[in-house]
N, C-alpha and C positions, 0 to 999 in steps of 0.2 A: 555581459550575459553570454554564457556558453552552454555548451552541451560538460554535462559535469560526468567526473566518473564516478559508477557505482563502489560504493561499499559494500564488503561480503564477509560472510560470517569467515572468520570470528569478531571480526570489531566487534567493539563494544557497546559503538554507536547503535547498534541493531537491536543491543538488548535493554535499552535506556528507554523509559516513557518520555514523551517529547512535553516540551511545557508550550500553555497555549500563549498565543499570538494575544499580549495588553495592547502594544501600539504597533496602527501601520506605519512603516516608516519606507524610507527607499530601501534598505536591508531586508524586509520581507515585499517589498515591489520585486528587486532584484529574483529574491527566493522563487518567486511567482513564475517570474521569467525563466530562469534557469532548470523550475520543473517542466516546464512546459516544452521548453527547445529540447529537452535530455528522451521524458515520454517520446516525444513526435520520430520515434523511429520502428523501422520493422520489429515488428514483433513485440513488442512492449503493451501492456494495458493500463499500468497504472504504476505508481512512483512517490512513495513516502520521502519528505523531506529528511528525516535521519539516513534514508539510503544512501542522500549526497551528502551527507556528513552533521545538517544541518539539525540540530534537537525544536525544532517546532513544529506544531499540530499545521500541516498544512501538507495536499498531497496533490497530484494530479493526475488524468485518467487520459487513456485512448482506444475508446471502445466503437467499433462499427464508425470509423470515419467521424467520430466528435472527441474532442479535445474540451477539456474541462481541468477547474483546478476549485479548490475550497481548502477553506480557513477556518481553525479551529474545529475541527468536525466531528459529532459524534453519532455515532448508529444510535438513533433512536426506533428505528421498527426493524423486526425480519418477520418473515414468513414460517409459521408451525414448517409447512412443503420445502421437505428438502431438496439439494440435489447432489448429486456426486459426479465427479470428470478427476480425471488428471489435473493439477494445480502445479507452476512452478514457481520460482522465484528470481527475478532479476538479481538477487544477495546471495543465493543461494542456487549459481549457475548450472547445468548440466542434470539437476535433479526434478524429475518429475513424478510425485505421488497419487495417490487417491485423495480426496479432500472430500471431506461430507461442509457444504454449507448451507445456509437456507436459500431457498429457491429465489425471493426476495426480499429487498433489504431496502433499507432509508436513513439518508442520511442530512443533519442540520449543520449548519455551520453560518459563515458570513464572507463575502467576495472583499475585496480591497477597498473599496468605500464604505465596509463596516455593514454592509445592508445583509438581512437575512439569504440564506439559500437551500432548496432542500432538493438534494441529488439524492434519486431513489432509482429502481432499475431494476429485469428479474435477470436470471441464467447470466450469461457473463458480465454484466453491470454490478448484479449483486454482489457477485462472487470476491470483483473488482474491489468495492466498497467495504468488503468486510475483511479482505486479504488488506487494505490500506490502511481501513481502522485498528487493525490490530498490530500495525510496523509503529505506529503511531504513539501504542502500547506497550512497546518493548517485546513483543512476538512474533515468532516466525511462520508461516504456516507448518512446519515442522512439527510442530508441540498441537498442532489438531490432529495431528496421524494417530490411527488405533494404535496400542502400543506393539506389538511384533513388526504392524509397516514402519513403527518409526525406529525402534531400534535397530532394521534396514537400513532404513536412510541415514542415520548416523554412523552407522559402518560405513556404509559410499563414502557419506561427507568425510571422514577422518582419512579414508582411504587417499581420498582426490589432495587434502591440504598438503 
């Protein structure tokens, strides 16, 4: 179990929907481990399993001092109440945009014993939850940008690779 490295756009891993977790086995124990040791650094909030290479629905958080991870997960509620901040990406280094998401969000999934779990959260929880669910998707927060901020941001990105 290690601190793993990030994958960054353009992998392809990043634009692939992750398939969900049928069996726990030690290969998603391990997974488990390896999101969680990788998250647990400055700056970080949260950490989709395809960012360490890995194609399954499983991701993990570090928001206000709690560390969390879920399996198979899917946004089942947000919030009409939006919010807007600057958004980045650990895949997508050195860029930081405007990002509309919903103010809050919820999320269902199952912990390593298979048992229910429902991670919900408003303002950076949310934001967390739904920037996760959608790595999880095969999207980047990038493709939420209005279209002039994002064909910005894909200037930068092309600029920088």
């Amino acid at each position: 179990m290690a601190m793993r490295e990030i994958r960054v756009v353009p992998d392809p891993v990043l634009r692939t929907a992750c398939d969900e977790i049928t069996t726990i086995d030690d290969r998603v124990r391990s997974l488990v481990t390896d999101l969680l040791e990788t998250v647990d650094d400055e700056g970080r909030a949260g950490l989709a399993a395809n960012q360490i290479g890995v194609n399954l629905r499983a991701f993990s958080w570090n928001i206000e001092d709690e560390i969390g991870y879920v399996l198979n997960p899917r946004l089942v509620d947000v919030s009409e109440e939006l919010q807007d901040g600057d958004e980045g990406c650990l895949s997508v280094p050195g860029l930081f945009y405007p990002t509309t998401r919903a103010w809050y969000a919820r999320v269902e999934g199952i912990d390593l014993d298979g048992n229910p779990v429902v991670v919900e959260g408003t303002d950076l929880m949310a934001r967390c939850l739904q920037h996760e669910c959608d790595h999880l998707d095969g999207k980047l927060y990038l493709d939420r940008l209005e279209r002039a901020t994002r064909k910005k941001a894909m200037r930068e990105l092309r600029e920088r690779l």
